[in-house]
Every structure is written in C-alpha cells, then in structure tokens.
C-alpha positions in Angstrom: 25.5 -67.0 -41.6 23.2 -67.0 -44.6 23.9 -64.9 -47.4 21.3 -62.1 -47.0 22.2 -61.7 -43.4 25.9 -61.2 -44.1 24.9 -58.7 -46.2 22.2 -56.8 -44.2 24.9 -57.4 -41.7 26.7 -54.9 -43.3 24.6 -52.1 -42.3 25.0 -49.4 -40.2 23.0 -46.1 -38.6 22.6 -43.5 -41.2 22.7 -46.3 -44.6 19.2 -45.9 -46.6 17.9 -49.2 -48.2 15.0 -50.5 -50.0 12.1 -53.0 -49.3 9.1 -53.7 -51.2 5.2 -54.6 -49.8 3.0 -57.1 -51.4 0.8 -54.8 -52.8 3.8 -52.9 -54.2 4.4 -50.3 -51.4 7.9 -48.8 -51.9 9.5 -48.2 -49.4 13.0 -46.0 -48.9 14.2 -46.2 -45.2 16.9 -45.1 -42.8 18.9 -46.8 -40.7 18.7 -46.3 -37.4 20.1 -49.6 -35.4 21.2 -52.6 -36.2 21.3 -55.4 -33.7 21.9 -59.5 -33.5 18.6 -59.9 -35.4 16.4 -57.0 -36.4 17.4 -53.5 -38.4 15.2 -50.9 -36.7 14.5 -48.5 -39.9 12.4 -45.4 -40.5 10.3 -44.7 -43.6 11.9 -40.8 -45.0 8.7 -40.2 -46.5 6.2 -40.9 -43.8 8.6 -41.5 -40.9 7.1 -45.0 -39.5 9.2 -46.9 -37.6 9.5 -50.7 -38.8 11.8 -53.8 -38.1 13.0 -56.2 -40.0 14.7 -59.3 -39.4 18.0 -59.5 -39.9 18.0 -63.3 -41.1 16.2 -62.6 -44.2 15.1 -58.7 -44.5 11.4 -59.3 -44.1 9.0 -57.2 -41.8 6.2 -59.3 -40.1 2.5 -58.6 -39.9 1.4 -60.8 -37.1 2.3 -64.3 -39.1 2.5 -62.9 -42.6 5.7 -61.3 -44.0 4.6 -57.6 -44.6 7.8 -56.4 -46.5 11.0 -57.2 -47.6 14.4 -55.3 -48.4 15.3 -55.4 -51.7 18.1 -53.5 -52.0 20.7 -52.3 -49.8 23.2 -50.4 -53.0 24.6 -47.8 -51.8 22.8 -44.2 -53.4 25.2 -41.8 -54.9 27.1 -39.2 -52.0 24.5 -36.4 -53.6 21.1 -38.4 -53.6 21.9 -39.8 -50.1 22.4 -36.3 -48.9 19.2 -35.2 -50.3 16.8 -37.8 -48.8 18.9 -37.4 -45.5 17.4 -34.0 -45.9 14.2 -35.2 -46.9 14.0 -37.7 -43.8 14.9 -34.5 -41.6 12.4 -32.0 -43.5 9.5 -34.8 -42.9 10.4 -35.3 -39.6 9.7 -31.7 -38.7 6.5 -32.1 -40.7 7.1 -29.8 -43.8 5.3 -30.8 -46.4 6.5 -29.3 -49.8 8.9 -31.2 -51.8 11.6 -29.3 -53.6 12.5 -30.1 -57.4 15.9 -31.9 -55.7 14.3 -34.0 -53.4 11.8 -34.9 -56.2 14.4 -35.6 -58.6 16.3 -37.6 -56.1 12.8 -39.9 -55.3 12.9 -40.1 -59.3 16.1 -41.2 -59.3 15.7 -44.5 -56.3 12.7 -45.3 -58.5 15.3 -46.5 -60.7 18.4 -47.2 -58.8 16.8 -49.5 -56.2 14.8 -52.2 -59.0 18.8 -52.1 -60.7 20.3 -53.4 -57.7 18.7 -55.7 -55.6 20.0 -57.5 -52.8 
C-alpha cells in the first residue's frame, strides 16, 4: 500500500479534508464514503459531489487530474463543528455566512497549507 493511500485510508464518513485545483480552486470537503478505491466527498461550500482516488487523492477530468487532496489534518473539535454546520446550512440553501463560519473558513485558509498530506 503506498503511502498516500494508507493515509487517505484512514478516513472515514463525517472527516473534512483538503484538495487543491490547478488553477488554485480550494476546496474543503466532507466525507461521505470511503471504499477499496475512491473517497466519495462533498464540497461544504457549494455542495458538489466529487471522487477521488484513493491510490493517490486526485479527482479526474476525463484523462487529466482535476484536483488533488492536500491535506487530511484533523481541524480543531470547534472549527469542524462549525463547517459541519456550514455544510448543513448550504445544503438547505441559506445563503448568509455568520462571523463564526467566516472565521472558521479564515482559519482552514491557514491550517490546511500548514499540514499537508
């Protein structure tokens, strides 16, 4: 087992990671499977499903790797709780951030580039 699949490996339904686009998309999804090779994740913010490959973290755009995960540190009890909130608040298609779920997208700006995969 390679080392980036042992540790995407490690997650489960409800973890939030981080992957990165190409042209610098960030983007901060939930877990929601994990099977022999793909995560099946969904975007908080806009709520698009995506898959990744479990062998090395990358989504694919037909033959061209879209995205990869970049990070998989767990957040802090507090920020995790918040973009939980955030993925549920989005998926019910409310629109206004509060200054907590702002602070907490502040805060994986930060957290995610400091511990990468």
């Amino acid at each position: 087992m390679t080392d980036v699949k042992s540790k995407l490996s490690r997650l489960v339904p409800g973890d939030i990671f981080h992957a990165s686009c190409p042209g610098g998309a960030s983007l901060i999804c939930l877990v929601e499977a994990v099977t022999n090779d793909r995560i099946e994740a969904r975007r908080v913010t806009t709520q698009c499903h995506e898959t990744f490959d479990l062998n090395a973290g990358l989504v694919w755009d037909s033959r061209e790797a879209k995205c990869a995960i970049d990070s998989i540190a767990p957040l802090p009890v507090a920020i995790h709780n918040v973009l939980l909130g955030l993925d549920r608040k989005m998926r019910l298609r409310f629109d206004k951030l509060s200054r907590e779920e702002k602070d907490a997208l502040l805060f994986v700006a930060d957290f995610y580039p400091a511990n990468p995969l």
